[in-house]
DOVEX-238413 format. One record per residue: residue in three letters; x negated, y negated, z negated of N, C-alpha, C in turn. Coordinates in steps of 0.2 Angstrom, whole numbers, padded with zeros to 4 digits, always signed. Each point is the difference from the previous one (the first is absolute). Example, Ala and Ser with C-alpha at 12.3 -4.5 7.8 and 13.67 -1.06 7.14 Angstrom:
2
ALA-0066+0028-0039+0004-0006+0000-0004-0006+0000
SER+0002-0005+0004-0004-0006-0001+0004-0005-0003
***
This chain:
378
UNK+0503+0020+0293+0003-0006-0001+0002+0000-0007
UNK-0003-0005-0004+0004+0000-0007+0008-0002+0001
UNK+0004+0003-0006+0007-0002+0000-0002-0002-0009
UNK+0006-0007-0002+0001-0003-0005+0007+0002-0001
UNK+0004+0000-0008+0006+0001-0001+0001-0005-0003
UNK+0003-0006+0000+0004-0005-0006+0006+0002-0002
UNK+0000+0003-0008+0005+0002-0002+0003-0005-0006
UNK+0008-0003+0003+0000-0006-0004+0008+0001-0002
UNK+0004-0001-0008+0008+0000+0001+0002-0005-0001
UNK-0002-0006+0007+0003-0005+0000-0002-0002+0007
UNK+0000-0007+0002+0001-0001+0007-0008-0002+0002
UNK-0002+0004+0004-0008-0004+0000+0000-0005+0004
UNK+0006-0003+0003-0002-0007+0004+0000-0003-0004
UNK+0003-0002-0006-0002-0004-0006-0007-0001-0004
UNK-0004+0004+0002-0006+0000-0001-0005-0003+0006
UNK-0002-0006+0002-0006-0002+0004-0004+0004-0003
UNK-0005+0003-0003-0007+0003-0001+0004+0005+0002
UNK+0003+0004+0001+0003+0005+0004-0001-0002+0007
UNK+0002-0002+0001+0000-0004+0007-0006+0001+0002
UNK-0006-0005-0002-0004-0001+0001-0006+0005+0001
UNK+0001+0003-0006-0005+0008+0001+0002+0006+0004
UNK+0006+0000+0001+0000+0008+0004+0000-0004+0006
UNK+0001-0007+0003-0005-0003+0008-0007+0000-0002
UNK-0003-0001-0005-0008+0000+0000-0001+0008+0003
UNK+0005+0005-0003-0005+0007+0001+0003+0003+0004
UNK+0007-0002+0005+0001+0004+0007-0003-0006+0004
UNK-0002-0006-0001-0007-0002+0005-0007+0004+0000
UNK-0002+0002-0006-0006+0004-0001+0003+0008+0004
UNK+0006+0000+0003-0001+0007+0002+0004+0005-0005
UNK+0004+0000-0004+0004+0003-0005+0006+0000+0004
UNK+0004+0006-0002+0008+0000+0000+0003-0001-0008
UNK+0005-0001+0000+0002-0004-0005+0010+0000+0001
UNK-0001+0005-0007+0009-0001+0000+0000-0002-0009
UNK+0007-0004+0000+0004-0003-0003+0006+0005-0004
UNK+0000+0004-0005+0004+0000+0000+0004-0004-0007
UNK+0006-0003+0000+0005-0004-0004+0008-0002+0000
UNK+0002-0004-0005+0005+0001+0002+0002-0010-0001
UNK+0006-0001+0004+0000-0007+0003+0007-0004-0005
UNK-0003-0004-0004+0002-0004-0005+0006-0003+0001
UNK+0005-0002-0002+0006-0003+0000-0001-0008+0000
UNK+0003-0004+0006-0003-0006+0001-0006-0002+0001
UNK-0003+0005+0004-0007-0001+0002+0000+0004+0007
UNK+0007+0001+0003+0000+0003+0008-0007-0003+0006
UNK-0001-0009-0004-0005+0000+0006-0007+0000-0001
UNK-0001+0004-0007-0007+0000-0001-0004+0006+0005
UNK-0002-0001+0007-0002+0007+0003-0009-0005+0000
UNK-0003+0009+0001-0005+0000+0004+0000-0004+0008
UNK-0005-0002+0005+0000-0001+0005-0003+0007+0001
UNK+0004+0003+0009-0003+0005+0002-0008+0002+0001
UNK-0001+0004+0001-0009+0003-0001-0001+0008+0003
UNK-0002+0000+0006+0001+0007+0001-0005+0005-0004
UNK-0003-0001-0004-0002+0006-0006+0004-0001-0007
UNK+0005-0005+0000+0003-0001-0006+0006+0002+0000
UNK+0003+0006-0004+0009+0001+0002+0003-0001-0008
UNK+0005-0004-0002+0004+0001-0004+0005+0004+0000
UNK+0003+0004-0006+0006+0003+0000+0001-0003-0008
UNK+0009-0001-0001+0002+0000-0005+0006-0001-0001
UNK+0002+0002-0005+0007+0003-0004+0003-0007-0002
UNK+0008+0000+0000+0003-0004-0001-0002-0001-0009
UNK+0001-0005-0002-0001-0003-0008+0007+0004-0002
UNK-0003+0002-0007+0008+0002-0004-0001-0005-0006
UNK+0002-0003-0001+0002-0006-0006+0001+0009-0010
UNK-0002-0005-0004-0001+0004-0005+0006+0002-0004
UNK-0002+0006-0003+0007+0005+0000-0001+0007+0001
UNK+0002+0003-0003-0001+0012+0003-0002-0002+0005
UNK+0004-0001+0007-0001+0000+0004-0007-0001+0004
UNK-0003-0006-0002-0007-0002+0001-0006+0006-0002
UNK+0002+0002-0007-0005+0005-0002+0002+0006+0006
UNK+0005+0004+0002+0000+0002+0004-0002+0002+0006
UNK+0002-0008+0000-0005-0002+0007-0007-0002+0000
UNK-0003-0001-0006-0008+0001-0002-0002+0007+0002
UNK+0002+0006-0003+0000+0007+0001+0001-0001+0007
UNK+0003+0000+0005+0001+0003+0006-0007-0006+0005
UNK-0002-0006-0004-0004-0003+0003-0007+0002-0001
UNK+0000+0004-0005-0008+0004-0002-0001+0005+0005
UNK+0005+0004+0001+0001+0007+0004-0001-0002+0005
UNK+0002-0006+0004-0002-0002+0006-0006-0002+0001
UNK-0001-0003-0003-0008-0002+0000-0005+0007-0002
UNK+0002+0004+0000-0005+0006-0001+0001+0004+0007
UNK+0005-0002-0001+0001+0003+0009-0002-0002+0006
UNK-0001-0007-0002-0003-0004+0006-0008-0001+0000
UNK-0002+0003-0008-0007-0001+0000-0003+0008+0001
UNK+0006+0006-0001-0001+0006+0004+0000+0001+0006
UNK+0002-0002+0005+0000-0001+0005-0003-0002+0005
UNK-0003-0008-0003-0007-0005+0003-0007+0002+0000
UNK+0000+0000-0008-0006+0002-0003-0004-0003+0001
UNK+0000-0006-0004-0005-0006-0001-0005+0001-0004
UNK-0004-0004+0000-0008-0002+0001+0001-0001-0008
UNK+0004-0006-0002+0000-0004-0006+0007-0003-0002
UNK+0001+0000-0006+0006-0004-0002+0000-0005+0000
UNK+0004-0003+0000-0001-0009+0000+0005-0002-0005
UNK+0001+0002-0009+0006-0003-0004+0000-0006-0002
UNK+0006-0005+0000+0000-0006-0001+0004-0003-0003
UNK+0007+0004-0003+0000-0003-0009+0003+0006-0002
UNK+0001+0000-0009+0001+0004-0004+0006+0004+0003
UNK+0006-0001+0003+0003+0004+0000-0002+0006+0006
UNK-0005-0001+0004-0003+0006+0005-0003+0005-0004
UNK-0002+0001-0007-0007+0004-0001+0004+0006-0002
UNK+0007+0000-0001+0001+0008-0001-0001+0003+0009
UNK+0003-0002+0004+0000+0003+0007-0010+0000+0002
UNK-0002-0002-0003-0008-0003+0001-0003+0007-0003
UNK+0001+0001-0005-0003+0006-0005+0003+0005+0003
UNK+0005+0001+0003+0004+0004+0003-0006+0003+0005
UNK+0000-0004+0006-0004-0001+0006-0008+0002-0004
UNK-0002-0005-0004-0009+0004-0001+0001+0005-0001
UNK+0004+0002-0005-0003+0008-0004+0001+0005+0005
UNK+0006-0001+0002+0002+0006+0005-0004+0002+0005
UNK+0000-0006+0004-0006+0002+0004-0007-0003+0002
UNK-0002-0004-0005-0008-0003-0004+0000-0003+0006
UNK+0002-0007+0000+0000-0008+0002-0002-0004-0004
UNK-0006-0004+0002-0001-0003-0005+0003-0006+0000
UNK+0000-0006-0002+0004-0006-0003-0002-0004-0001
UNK+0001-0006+0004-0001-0007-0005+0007-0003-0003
UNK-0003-0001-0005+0006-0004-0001+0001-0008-0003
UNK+0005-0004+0003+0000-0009+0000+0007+0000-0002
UNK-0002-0005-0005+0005+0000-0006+0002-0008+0000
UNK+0006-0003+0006+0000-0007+0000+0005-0003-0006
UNK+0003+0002-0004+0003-0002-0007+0000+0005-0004
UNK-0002-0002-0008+0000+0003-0004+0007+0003-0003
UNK+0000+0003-0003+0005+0002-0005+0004-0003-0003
UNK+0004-0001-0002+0004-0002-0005+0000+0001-0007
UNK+0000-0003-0006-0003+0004-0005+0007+0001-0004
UNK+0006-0004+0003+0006+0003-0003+0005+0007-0002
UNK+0004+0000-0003+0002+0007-0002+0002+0003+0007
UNK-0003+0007-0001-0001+0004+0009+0005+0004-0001
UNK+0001+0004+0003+0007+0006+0002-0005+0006+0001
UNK+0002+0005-0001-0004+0008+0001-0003-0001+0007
UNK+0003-0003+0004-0002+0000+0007-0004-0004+0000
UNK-0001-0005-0001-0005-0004-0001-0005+0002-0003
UNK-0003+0002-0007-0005+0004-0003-0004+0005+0003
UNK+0009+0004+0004-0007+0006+0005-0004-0003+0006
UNK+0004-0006+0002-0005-0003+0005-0007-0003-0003
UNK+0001-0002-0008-0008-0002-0003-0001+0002+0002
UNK+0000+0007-0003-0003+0007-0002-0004+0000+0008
UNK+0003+0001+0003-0002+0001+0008-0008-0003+0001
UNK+0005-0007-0001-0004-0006+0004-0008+0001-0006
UNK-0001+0003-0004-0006+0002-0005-0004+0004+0003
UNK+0005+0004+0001-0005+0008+0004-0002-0003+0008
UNK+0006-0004+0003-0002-0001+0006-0008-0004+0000
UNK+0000-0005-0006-0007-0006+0002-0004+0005-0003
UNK+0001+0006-0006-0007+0005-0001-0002+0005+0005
UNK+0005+0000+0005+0000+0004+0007-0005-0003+0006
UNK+0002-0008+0002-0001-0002+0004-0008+0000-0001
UNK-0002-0002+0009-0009+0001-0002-0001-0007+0002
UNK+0006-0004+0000-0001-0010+0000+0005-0003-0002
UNK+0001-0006-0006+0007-0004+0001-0002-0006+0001
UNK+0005-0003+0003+0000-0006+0000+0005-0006-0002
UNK-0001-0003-0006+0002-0006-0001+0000-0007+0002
UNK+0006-0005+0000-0003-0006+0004-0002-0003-0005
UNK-0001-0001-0006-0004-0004-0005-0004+0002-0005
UNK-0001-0004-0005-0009+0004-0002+0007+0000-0008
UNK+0002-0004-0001+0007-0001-0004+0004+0010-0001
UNK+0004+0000+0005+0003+0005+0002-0005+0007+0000
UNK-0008+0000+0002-0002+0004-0001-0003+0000-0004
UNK-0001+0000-0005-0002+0000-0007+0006+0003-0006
UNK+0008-0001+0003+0004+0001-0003+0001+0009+0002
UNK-0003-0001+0008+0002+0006+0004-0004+0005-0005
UNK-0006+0000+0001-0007+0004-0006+0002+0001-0005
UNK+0004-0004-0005+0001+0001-0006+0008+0004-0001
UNK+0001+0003+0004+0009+0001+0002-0004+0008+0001
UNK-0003-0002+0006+0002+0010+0005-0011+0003+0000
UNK-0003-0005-0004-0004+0003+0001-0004+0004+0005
UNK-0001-0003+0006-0001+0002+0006-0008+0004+0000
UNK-0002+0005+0002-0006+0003+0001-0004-0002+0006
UNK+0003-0005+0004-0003+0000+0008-0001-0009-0002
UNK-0003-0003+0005-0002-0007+0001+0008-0005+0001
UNK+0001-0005-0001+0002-0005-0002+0000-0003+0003
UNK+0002-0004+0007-0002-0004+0006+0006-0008-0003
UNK-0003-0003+0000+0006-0008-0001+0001-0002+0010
UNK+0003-0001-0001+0003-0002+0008+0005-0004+0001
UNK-0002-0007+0002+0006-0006-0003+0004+0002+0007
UNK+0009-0003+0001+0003+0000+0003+0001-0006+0005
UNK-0007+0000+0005-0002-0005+0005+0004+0004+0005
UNK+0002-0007+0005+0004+0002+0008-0008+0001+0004
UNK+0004+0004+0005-0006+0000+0006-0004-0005+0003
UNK-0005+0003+0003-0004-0006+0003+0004-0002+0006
UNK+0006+0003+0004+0002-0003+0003+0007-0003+0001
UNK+0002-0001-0007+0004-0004-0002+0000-0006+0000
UNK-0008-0003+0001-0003-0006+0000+0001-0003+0006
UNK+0003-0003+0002+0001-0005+0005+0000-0008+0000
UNK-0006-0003+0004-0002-0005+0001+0004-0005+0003
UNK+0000-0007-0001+0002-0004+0005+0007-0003-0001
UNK+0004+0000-0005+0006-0001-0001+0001-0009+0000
UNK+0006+0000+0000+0002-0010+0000+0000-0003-0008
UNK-0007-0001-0001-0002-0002-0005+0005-0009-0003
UNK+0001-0002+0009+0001-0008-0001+0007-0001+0000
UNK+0004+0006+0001+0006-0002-0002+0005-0001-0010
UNK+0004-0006+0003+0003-0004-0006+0002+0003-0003
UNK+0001+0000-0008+0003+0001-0005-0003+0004-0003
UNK+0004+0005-0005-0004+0003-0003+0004+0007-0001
UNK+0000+0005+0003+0003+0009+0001-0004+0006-0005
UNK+0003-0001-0005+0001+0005-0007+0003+0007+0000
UNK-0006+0005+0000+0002+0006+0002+0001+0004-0007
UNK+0004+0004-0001-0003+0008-0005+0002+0005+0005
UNK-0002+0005-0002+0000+0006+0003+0000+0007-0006
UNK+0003+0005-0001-0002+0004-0002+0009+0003-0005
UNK-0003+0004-0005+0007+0002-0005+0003-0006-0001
UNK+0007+0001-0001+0005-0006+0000+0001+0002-0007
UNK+0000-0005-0006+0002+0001-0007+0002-0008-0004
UNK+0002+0001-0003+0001-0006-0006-0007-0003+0001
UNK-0003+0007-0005-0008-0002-0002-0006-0003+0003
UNK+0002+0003+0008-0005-0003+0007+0002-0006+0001
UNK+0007-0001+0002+0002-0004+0005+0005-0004-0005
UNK+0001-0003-0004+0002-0004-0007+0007-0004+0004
UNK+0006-0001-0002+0005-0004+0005-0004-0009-0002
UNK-0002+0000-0005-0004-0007-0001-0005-0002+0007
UNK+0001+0004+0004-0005-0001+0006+0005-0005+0004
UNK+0006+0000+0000+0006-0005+0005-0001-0007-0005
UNK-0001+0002-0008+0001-0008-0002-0007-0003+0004
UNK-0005+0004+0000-0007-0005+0000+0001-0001+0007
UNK+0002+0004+0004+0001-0001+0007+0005-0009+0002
UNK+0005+0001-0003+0006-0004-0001-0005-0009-0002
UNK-0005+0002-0005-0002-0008+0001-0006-0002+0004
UNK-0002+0007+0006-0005-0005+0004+0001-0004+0006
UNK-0004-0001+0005+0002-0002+0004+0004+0003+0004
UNK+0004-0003+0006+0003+0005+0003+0000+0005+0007
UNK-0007-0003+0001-0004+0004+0004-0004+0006-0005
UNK+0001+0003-0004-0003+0004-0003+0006+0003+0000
UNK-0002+0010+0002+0005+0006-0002-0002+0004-0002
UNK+0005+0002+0000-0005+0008-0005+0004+0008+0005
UNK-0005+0005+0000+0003+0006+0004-0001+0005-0004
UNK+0005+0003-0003-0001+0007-0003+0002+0007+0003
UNK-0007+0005+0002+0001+0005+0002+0000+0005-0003
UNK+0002+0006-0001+0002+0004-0002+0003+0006-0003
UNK-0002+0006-0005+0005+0004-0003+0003-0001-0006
UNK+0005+0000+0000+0005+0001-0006-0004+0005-0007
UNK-0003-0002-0006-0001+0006-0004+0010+0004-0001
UNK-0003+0006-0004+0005+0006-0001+0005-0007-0006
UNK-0003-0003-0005+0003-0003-0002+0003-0007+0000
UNK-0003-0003+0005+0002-0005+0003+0005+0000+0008
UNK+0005+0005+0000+0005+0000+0006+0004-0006+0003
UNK-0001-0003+0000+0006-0006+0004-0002-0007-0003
UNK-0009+0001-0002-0003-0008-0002-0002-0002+0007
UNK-0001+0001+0005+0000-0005+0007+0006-0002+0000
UNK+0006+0001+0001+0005-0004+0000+0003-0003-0006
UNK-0005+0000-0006+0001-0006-0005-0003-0004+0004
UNK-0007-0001-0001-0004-0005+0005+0004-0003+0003
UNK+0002+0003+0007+0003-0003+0005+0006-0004-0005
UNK+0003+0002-0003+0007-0004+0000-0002-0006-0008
UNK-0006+0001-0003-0003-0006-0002-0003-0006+0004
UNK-0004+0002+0005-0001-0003+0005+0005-0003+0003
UNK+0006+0002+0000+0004-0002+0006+0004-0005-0005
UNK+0001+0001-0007+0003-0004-0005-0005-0005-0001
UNK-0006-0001+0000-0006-0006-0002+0000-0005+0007
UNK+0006+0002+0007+0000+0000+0006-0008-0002+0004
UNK-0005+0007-0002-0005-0002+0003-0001+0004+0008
UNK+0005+0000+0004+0003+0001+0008-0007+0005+0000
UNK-0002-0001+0007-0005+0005+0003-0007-0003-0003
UNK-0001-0002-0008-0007-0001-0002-0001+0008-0007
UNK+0005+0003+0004+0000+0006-0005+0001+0006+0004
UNK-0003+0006+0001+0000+0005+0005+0000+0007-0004
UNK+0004+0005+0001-0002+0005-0006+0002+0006+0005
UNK-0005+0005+0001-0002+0005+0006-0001+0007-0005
UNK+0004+0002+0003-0001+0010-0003-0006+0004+0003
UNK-0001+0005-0002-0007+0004+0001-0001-0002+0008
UNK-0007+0001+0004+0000+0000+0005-0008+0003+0001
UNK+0000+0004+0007-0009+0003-0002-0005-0008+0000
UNK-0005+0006-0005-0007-0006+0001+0001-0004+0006
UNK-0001+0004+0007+0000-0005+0005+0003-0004+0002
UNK+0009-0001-0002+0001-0004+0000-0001-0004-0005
UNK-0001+0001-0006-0001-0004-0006-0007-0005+0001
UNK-0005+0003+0004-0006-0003+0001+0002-0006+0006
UNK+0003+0001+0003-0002-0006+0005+0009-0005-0003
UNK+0004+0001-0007+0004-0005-0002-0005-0002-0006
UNK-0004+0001-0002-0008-0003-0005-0004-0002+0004
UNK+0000+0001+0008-0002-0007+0004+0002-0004-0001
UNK+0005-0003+0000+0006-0006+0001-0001-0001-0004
UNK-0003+0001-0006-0001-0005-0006-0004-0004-0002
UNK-0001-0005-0006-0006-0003-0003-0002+0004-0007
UNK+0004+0000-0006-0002+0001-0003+0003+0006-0004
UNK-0004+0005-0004+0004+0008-0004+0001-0001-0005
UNK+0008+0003-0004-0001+0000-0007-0002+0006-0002
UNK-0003+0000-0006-0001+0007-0004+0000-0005-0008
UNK+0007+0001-0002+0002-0004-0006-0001+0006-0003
UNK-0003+0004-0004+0001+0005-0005+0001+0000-0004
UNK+0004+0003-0006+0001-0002-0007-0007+0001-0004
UNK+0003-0006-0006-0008-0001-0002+0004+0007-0007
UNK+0005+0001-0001+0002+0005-0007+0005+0004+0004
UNK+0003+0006-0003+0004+0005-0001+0000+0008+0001
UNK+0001+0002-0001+0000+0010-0001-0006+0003+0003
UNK+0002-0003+0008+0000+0005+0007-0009-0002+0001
UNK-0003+0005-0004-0009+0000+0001-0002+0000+0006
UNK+0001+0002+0006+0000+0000+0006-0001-0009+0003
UNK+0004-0002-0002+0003-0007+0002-0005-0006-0004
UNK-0006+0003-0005-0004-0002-0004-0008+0001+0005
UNK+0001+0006+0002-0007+0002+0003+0002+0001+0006
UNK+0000-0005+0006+0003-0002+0007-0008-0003+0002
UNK-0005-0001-0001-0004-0006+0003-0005+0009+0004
UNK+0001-0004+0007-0004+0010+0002+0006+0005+0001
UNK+0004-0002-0003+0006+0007+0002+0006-0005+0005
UNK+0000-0005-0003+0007-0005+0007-0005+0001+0006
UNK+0004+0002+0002-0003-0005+0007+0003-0006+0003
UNK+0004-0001-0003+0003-0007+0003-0006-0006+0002
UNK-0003+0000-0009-0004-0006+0004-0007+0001+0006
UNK+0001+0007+0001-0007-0001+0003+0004+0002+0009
UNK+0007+0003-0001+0005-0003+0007-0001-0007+0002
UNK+0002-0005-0003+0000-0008+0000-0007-0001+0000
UNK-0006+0001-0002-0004-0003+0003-0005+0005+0009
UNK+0002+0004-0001+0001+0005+0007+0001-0006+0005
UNK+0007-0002-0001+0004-0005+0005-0001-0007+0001
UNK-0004-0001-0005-0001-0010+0000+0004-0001-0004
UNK+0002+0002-0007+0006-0005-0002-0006-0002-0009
UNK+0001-0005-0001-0004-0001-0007+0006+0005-0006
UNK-0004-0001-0008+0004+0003-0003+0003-0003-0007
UNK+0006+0001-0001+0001-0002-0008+0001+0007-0004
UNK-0005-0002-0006+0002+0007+0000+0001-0004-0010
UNK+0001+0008-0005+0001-0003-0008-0004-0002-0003
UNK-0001-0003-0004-0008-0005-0004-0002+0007-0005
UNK+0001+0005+0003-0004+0008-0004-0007-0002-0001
UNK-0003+0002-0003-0007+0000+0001-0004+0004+0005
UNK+0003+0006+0002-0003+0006+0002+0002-0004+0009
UNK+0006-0001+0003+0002-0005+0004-0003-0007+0003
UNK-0003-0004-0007-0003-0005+0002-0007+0001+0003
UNK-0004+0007-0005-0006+0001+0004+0000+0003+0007
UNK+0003+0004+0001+0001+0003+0006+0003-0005+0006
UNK+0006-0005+0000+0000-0004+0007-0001-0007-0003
UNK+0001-0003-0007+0000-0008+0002-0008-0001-0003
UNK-0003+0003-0002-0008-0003-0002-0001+0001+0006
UNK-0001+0004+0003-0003+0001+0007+0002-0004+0007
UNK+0005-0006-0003+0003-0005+0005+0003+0003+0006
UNK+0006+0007-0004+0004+0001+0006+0008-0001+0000
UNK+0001-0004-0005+0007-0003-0003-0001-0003-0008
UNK+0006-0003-0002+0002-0001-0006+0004+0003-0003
UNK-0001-0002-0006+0005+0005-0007+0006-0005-0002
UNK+0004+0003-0005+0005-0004-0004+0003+0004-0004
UNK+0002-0003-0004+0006+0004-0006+0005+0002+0004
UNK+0000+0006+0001+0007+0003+0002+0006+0000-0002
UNK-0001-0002-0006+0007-0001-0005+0003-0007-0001
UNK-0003-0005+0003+0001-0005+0000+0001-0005+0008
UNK+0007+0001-0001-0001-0002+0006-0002-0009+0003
UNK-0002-0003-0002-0003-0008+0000-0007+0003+0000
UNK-0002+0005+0000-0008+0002+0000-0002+0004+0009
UNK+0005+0002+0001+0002+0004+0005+0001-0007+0003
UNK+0003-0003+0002+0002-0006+0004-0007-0004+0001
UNK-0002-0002-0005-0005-0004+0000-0004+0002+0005
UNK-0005+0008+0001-0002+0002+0003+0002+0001+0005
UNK+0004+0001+0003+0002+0001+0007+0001-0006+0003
UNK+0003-0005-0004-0002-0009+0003-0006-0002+0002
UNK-0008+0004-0002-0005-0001-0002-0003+0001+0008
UNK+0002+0008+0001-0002+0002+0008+0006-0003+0004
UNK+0005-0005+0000+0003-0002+0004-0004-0008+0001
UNK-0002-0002-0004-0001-0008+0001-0009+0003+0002
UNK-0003+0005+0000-0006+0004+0003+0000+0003+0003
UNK+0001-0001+0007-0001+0006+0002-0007+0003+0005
UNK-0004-0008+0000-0007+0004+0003-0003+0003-0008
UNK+0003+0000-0009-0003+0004-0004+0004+0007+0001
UNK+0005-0002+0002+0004+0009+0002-0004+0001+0007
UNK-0004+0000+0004+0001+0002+0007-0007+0001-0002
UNK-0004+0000-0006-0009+0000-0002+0000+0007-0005
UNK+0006-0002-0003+0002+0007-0005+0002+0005+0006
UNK+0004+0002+0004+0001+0004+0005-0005+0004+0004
UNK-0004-0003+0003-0004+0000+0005-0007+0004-0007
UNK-0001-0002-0005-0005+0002-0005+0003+0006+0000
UNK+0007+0003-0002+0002+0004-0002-0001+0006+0004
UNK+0004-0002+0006-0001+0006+0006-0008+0002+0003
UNK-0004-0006-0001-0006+0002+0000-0002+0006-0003
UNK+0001+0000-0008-0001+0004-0004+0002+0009+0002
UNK+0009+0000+0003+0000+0004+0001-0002+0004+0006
UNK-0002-0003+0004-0004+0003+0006-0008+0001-0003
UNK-0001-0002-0006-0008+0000+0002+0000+0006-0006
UNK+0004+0002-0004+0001+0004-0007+0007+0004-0002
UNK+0003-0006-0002+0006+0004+0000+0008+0002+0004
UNK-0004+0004+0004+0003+0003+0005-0001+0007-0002
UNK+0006+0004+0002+0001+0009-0004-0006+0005+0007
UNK-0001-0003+0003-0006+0004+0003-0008+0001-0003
UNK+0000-0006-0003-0005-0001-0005-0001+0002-0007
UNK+0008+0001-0003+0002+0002-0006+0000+0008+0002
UNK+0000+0003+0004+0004+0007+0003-0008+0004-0002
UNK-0005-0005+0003-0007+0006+0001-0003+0003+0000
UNK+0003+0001-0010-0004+0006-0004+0006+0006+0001
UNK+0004-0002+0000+0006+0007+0002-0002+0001+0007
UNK+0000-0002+0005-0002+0001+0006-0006+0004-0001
UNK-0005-0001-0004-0006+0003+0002+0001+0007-0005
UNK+0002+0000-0006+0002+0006-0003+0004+0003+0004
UNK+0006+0000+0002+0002+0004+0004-0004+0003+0007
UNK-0005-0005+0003-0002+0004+0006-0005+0004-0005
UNK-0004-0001-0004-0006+0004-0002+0002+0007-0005
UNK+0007-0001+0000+0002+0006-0005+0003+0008+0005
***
């Protein structure tokens, strides 16, 4: 029996492709441990149980001596635990893993894949940060696959860490059986979801004004984690909401697992994914193939609005699975969601197109099947 290692220093329930692959490979018959540690306001980010899948993970230490400390005693365990098991393969999934990674191959010649779901920061770094470059360089010249979720992101990856082994692009699709049919199409009004990191830049407080002028059977539900820098902006929300007096047509929900997050993306009509069209954060630039928000919302039936990007427009509104608008503009944003409100057999044609799409393509069982088959054949 193969065994898999997913070596991650942060929470892997925050990661659906996490999710999703280590079910793809202890249904092929693999055992499959986790190890990680579990994020600060993201208590409900779990895996669902899986008897070939077991998690273990370390309480989070917020940054400081302390953290780096506890970096060092998180490497040693993670050696110990991959001394002990003796897995098949690594499985590294972002930059801060690849010193305990390189740790594990070299010692005792494990090979590696490695998936790399956010790039780097290109800001001024700290010693500690540079040796995890360092790392993560050796880690993709080491690995004998990496995997990126965009063609964007992997081409930055190639030109960074120079990888000797194959390149795999692998968008960040929900499972095939996330898709659920059949939902109450003909119910009135019009129910406005986001989902995902909670920040200024996603989740704009301009979202209460446009809200504040539509109808008043239209609401809006934000679920959610707190970014490290954004602590206590759900309860701005709320207490703007509660100043614009827009009562229960405003809902704001802290972290909860996928499956519950998946059947409150039932209850909806339409998903935002407003992303900034400018600012620092590269990552929040190259999102189309690495969110999975939008392709969560079309999973569930819900149509989509997403930013007038270019890169955006081709991938869900030319292919008639939502509309765009300026995200900066909130009369732009209004207009649009007026547009699926006053339509809704043209939202309920965009929906049903979309989720089609997912079931028939992008779905992460489909996107998984060249790692799947490199893995068995290796």
């Amino acid at each position: 029996m193969k065994r898999i290692l997913y070596l991650q220093y942060t929470n892997p329930g925050g990661y659906p492709p996490l999710e999703h692959s280590s079910r793809i490979l202890a249904d092929a018959g693999w055992q499959v441990l986790f190890l990680g540690t579990g994020a600060v306001g993201a208590s409900g980010l779990r895996f669902p149980s899986h008897e070939r899948i077991t998690v273990r993970q370390w309480e989070f230490q917020p940054a400081g001596w302390r953290q780096k400390l506890h970096y060092v005693w998180f490497c040693l365990w993670c050696f110990g635990w991959a001394l002990r098991w003796r897995p098949s393969w690594i499985y590294a999934s972002d930059m801060l893993s690849c010193v305990p990674v390189l740790l594990v191959s070299r010692i005792l010649h494990v090979p590696v894949v490695y998936h790399e779901h956010d790039s780097p920061s290109h800001e001024r770094k700290s010693v500690f940060i540079r040796t995890c470059l360092l790392a993560r360089s050796a880690c993709a010249r080491r690995a004998k696959l990496c995997v990126l979720p965009n063609l964007q992101r992997a081409e930055r990856f190639v030109a960074e860490t120079a990888p000797r082994s194959p390149v795999k692009i692998i968008w960040n699709c929900p499972a095939y059986s996330d898709v659920v049919r059949g939902g109450d199409s003909r119910r009135g009004g019009l129910r406005l979801l986001y989902h995902g990191s909670i920040s200024r830049e996603l989740i704009p407080d301009s979202i209460l004004d446009v809200l504040s002028t539509l109808p008043a059977d239209v609401s809006l539900t934000v679920v959610g984690y707190e970014t490290i820098g954004s602590r206590g902006y759900l309860n701005d929300l709320r207490a703007k909401a509660s100043k614009l007096e827009l009562g229960n047509r405003f809902t704001a929900i802290g972290p909860v697992s996928r499956s519950e997050l998946l059947k409150i993306c039932r209850c909806h009509d339409v998903g935002l994914a407003l992303m900034p069209k400018r600012g620092p954060n590269w990552n929040l630039r190259t999102l189309t193939g690495a969110s999975n928000k939008a392709f969560d919302y079309l999973a569930c039936g819900l149509a989509l609005v997403v930013s007038d990007l270019p890169d955006w427009q081709q991938m869900f509104v030319d292919p008639g699975y939502g509309l765009c608008c300026n995200p900066d503009a909130p009369e732009s944003i209004a207009m649009t969601i007026r547009y699926l409100y006053e339509n809704p057999d043209v939202r309920r044609s965009m929906a049903k197109k979309g989720q089609d799409k997912i079931l028939n393509e992008w779905n992460y069982e489909t996107q998984f099947q060249p790692v799947l088959q490199f893995l068995r054949c290796s």
